[in-house]
N, C-alpha and C positions, 0 to 999 in steps of 0.2 A: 504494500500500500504506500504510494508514491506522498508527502507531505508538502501541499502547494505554498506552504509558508516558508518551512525548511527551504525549500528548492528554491526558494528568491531570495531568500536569505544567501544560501548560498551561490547562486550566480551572480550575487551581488559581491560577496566576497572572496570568489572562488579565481585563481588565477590561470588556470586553464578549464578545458569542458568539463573534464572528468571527476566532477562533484564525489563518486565514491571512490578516487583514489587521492583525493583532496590531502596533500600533504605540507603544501607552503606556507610556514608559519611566519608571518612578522616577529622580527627580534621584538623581546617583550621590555620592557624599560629596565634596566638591572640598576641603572646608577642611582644613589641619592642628589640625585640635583633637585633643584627649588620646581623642575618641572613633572607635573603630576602624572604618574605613569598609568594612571587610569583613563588618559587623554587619548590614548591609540588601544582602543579594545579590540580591535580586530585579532587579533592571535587568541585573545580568550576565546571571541563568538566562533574563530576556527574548531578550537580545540573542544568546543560547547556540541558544535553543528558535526566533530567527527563520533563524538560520544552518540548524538543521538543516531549516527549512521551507523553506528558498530550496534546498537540495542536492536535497529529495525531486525523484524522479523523473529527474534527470540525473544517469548513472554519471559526470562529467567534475567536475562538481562535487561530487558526492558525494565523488570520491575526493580534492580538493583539502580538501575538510572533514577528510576523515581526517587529513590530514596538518597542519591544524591540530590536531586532536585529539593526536593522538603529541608532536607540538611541544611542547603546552602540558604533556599530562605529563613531557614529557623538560627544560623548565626548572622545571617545578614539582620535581621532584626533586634537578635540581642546586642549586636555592637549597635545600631540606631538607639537601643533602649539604654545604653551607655553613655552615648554621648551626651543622650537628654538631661539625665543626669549629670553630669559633669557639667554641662552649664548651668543646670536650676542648682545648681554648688550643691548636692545633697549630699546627708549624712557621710561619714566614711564608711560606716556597718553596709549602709545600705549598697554606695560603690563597687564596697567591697563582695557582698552578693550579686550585684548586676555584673561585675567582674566574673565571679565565678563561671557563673551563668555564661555568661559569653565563651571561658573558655570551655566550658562541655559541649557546648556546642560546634566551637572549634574541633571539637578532639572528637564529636558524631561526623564532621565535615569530612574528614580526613578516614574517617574509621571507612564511610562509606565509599570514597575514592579508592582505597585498597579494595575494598571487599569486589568493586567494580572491575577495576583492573585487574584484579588475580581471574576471575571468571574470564576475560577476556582471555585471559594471556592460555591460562587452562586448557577453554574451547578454542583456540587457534583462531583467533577474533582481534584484528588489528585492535592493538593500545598505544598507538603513538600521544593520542592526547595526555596521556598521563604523566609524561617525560615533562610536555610544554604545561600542563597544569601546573607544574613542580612539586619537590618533595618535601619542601624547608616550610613550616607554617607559616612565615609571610608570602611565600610564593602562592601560597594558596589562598592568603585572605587578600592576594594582588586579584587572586583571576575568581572570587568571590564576588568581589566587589566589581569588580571588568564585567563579569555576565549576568547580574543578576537581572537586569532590563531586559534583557531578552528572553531570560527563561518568566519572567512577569510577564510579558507579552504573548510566549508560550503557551502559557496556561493559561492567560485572557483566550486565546483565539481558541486553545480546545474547548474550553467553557464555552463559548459563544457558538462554536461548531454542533455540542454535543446539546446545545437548547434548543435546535433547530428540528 
């Protein structure tokens, strides 16, 4: 089942035809300079758009996808519900629990990328993306934060698909 959102997504970012052997990653920003490396997303929504090509078709992966998907929105949130805090200056206890919180979530974020990736690598199921997602947990709360509008857009369009 062909995904007409996916497949403009990716022709729009795809640098040659062959969308399923889509391997051209934009270098992803590695340096600390003053400039925001969440600024060129394109290597995340790459590495986003090969995950969901490597799931098509196996319900086992598919559903290990999802649960990256839920992951990444459930620490993209708790770091939103962090920052809130941090400027309403709350308590430190309290910080210090929305801290927490954020890092389990981290650490469901990453638990799910492996659990992803190992099925992949198992089933003999390209996992290039997981190399460019990165291993180091800023690499990953870089490309957290890189795709999360599009996987929010994802799940607007299936929602809007599956009301019809």
């Amino acid at each position: 089942m062909k995904d007409s959102f996916l497949e403009g997504l990716w022709s729009d970012l795809a640098k040659n035809e062959h969308g399923a052997e889509h391997k051209e990653y934009p270098a992803k920003e590695t340096s600390q300079t003053e400039k925001d490396p969440t600024d060129n997303k394109e290597w995340a929504v790459n590495a986003y758009l090969d995950m969901k090509n490597a799931a098509a078709g196996d319900s086992q992966a598919n559903q290990l996808l999802e649960d990256v998907i839920a992951a990444t929105i459930s620490y993209i949130k708790k770091i939103d519900k962090l920052s809130e805090a941090k400027l309403a200056k709350d308590t430190p206890t309290n910080l210090e629990e929305k801290d927490e919180s954020r890092r389990r979530a981290h650490d469901s974020l990453i638990s799910c990328l492996n659990a992803f990736s190992r099925y992949c690598r198992n089933h003999k199921i390209d996992n290039q993306w997981r190399r460019v997602v990165g291993l180091e947990r800023k690499e990953i709360t870089e490309w957290a934060k890189s795709v999360i509008d599009i996987i929010n857009k994802d799940i607007a369009r299936r929602t809007k698909t599956k009301g019809k």
